[in-house]
C-alpha positions in Angstrom: 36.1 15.4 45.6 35.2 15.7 49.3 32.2 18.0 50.7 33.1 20.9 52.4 33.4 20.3 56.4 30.1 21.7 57.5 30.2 24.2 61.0 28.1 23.3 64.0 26.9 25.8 66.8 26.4 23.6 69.7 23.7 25.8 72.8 25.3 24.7 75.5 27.6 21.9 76.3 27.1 20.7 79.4 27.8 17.2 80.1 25.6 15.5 77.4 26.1 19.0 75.2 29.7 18.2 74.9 29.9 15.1 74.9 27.3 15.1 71.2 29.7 18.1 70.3 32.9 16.0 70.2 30.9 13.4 68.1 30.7 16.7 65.6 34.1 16.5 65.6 34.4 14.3 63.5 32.9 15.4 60.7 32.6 19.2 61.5 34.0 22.4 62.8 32.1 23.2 66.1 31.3 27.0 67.7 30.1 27.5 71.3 29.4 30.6 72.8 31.3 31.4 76.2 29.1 34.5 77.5 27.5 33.9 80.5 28.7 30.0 80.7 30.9 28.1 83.8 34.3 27.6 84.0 33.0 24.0 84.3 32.0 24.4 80.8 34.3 26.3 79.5 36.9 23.1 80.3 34.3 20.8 78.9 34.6 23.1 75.3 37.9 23.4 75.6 38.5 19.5 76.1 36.1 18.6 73.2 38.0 20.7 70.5 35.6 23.7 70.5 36.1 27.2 69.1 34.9 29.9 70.9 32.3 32.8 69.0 32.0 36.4 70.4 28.2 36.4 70.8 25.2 34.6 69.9 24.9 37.2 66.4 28.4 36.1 65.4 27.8 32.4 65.8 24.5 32.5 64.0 26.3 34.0 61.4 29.4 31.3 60.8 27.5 27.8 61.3 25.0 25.5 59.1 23.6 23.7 62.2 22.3 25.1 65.2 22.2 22.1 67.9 20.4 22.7 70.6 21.1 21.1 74.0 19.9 22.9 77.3 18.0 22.6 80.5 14.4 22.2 79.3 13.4 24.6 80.5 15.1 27.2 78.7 14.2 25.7 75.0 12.1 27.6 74.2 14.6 30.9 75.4 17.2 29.7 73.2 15.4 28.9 70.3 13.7 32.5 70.4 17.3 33.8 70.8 18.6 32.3 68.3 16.2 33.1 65.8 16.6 36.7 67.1 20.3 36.5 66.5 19.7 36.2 62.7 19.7 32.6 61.7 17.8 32.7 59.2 19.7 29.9 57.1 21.2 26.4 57.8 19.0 24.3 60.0 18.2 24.0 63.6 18.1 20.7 65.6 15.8 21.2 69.1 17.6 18.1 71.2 16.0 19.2 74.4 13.9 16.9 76.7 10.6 19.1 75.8 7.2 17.9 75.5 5.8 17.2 71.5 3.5 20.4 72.6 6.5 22.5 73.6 8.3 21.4 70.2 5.8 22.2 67.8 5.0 25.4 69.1 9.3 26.1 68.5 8.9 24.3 64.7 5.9 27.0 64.2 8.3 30.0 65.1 11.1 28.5 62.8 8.7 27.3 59.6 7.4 31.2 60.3 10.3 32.4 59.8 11.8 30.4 57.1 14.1 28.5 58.7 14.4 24.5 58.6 14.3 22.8 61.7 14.5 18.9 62.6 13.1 17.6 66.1 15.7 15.7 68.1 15.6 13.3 71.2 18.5 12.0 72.8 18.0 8.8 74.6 21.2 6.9 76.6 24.0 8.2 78.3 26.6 11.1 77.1 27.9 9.2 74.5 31.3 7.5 74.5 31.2 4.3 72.6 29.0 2.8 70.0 25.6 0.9 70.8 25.1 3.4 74.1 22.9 6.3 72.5 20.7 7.0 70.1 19.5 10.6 68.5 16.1 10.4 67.4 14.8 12.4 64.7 11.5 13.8 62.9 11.5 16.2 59.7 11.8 16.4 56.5 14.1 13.5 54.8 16.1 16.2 53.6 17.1 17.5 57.1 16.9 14.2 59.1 19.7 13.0 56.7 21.9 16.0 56.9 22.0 15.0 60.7 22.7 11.5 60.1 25.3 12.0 58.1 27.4 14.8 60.6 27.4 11.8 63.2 28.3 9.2 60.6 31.2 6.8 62.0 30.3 8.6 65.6 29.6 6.8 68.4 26.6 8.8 68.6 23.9 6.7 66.3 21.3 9.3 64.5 17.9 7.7 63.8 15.1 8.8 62.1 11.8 8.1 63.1 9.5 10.4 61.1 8.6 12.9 59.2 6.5 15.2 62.1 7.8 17.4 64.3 7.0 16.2 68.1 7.5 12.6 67.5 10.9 12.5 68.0 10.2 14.4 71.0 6.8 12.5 72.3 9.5 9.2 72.0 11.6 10.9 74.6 9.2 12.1 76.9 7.4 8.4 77.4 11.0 7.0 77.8 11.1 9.6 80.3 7.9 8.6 81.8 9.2 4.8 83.0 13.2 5.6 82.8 13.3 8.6 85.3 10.4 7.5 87.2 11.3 4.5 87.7 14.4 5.3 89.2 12.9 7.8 91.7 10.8 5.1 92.6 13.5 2.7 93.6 14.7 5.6 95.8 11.9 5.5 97.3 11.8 1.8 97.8 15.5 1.7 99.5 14.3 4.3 101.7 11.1 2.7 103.1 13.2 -0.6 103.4 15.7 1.0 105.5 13.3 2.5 107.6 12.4 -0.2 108.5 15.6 -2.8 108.6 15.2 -4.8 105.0 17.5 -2.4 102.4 19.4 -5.8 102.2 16.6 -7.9 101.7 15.4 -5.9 98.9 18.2 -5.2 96.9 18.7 -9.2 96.5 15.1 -9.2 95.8 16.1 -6.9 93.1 18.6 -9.1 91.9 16.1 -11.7 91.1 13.5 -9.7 89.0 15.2 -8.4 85.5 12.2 -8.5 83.1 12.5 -5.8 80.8 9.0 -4.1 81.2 9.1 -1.9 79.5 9.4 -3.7 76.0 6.6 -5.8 76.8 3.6 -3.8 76.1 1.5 -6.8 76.0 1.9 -8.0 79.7 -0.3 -5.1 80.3 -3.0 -6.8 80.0 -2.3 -9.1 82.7 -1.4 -6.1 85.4 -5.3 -4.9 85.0 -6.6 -8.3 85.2 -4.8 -7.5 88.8 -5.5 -3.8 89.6 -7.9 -4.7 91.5 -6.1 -6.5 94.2 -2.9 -4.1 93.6 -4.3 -1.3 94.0 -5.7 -1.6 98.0 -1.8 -3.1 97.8 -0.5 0.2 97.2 -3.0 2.1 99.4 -1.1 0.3 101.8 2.3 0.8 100.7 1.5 4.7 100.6 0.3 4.7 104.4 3.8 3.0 105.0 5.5 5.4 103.2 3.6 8.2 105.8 4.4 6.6 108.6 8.0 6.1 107.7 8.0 10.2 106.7 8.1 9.6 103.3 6.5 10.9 100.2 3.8 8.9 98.9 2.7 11.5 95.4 4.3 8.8 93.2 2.1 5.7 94.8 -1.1 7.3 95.1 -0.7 8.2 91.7 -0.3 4.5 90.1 -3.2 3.4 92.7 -4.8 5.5 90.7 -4.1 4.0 87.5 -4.8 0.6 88.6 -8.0 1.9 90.5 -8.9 3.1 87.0 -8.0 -0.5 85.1 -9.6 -2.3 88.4 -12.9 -2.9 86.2 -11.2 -5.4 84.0 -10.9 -7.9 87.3 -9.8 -11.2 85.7 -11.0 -10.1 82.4 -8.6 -7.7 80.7 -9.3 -6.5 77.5 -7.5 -8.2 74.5 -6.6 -4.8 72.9 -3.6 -3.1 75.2 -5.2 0.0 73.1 -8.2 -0.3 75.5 -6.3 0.0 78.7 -4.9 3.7 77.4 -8.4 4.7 76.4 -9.6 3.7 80.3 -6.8 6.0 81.7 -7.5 9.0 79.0 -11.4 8.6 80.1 -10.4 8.7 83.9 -9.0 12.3 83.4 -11.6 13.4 81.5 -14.0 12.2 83.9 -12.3 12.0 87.0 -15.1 10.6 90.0 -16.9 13.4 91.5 -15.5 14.4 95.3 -17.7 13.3 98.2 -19.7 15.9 99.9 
């Protein structure tokens, strides 16, 4: 005898929104709520199979899972609507890119108000096909499998990590950290190599370099046991980066970092554990300011 087919409302779908949402599909009925959305994202419902509630009250009312997936900035708006709306059974999945500070605050409102709630992080692109994306997941075993098994067979892989709220989303944020970053540095790169004639140059320099960096914590080490000559390297780079009328927030801020790792010249610690201490201590006792 097969389970009933459980309902999903899905806050908002936007590109990665509904794209999870047709994932649902497959194993549930979804709801979205049209007030106030785009026509953009009205096709994007439409497309994905989606049904359409009246208001926020009314889709509270008819779904076992509240997903959701918004700007984050307005997390912790939606979840305060939501649980204004009346959900006050079924479980709520927060999948926004918030900080594990951000989340727990959300998982007190809900735990105060009796309502079970599982912290979500999606890492990868919308997904499409298997092996792409993965939804992380901290909370009770209970309600991390419930969400396993609605993207069962899905080409949206559901993981759990733990059983605290925040992890899921502290796993996302240091992703962030490197993915995004990293990126806006490499715009920044291109642009200081066309200022000055060498985009080509660099780009096949690019092609040459692939380590993946950041899955290998211990190399760490190493970079420290060279902060000290680094760092006056990116001192440099970020007077470049003036002079060709760029921004330089991003490389003063990793001088800083090495300047802060510069005392392990060619004797880094063994422990990588050490190296986060050193940056932890350099914010809580930044250098005094010279008069």
């Amino acid at each position: 005898m097969s389970l009933p087919q459980p309902t999903v409302g899905l806050l908002h779908p936007g590109a990665m929104g509904a794209a999870v949402g047709r994932q649902d599909t497959l194993a549930a009925r979804v709801l979205w709520l049209p007030d106030g959305r785009s026509a953009a994202t009205a096709d994007r419902a439409t497309a994905a199979g989606f049904q359409p509630a009246r208001d926020l009250p009314e889709l509270v009312r008819d779904v076992d899972i509240v997903i959701s997936l918004c700007p984050p900035q307005f997390a912790d708006q939606v979840a305060a609507e939501v649980l204004a709306a009346g959900f006050h059974r079924g479980l709520f999945v927060e999948a926004d890119a918030i900080t594990p500070e951000r989340m727990t605050s959300i998982g007190e409102a809900f735990t105060a108000a009796g309502v079970r709630l599982v912290d979500g992080s999606i890492i990868g692109p919308p997904p499409t096909e298997p092996g792409t994306t993965r939804l992380y997941l901290a909370g009770a075993p209970e309600d991390t499998t419930t969400v396993v098994n609605l993207f069962a067979g899905s080409a949206l892989e559901a993981k759990p990590i733990s059983t605290r709220l925040g992890a899921a989303s502290a796993l996302k944020t240091a992703q962030a950290v490197f993915q995004k970053a990293s990126r806006a540095l490499a715009g920044l790169a291109h642009a200081l190599a066309d200022h000055y004639g060498v985009a080509d140059a660099l780009t096949e320099e690019g092609r040459r370099r692939s380590r993946p960096i950041l899955a290998e914590p211990d190399y760490l080490p190493s970079v420290a046991a060279r902060a000290w000559r680094w760092s006056p390297e990116l001192a440099e780079a970020a007077a470049a980066l003036r002079a060709a009328g760029l921004p330089d927030t991003m490389i003063l801020g990793a001088e800083k970092i090495l300047d802060a790792w510069s005392t392990y010249r060619d004797a880094p610690p063994d422990e990588v554990d050490m190296l986060f201490t050193r940056l932890r201590r350099e914010v809580a006792n930044p250098p005094s300011s010279a008069l």
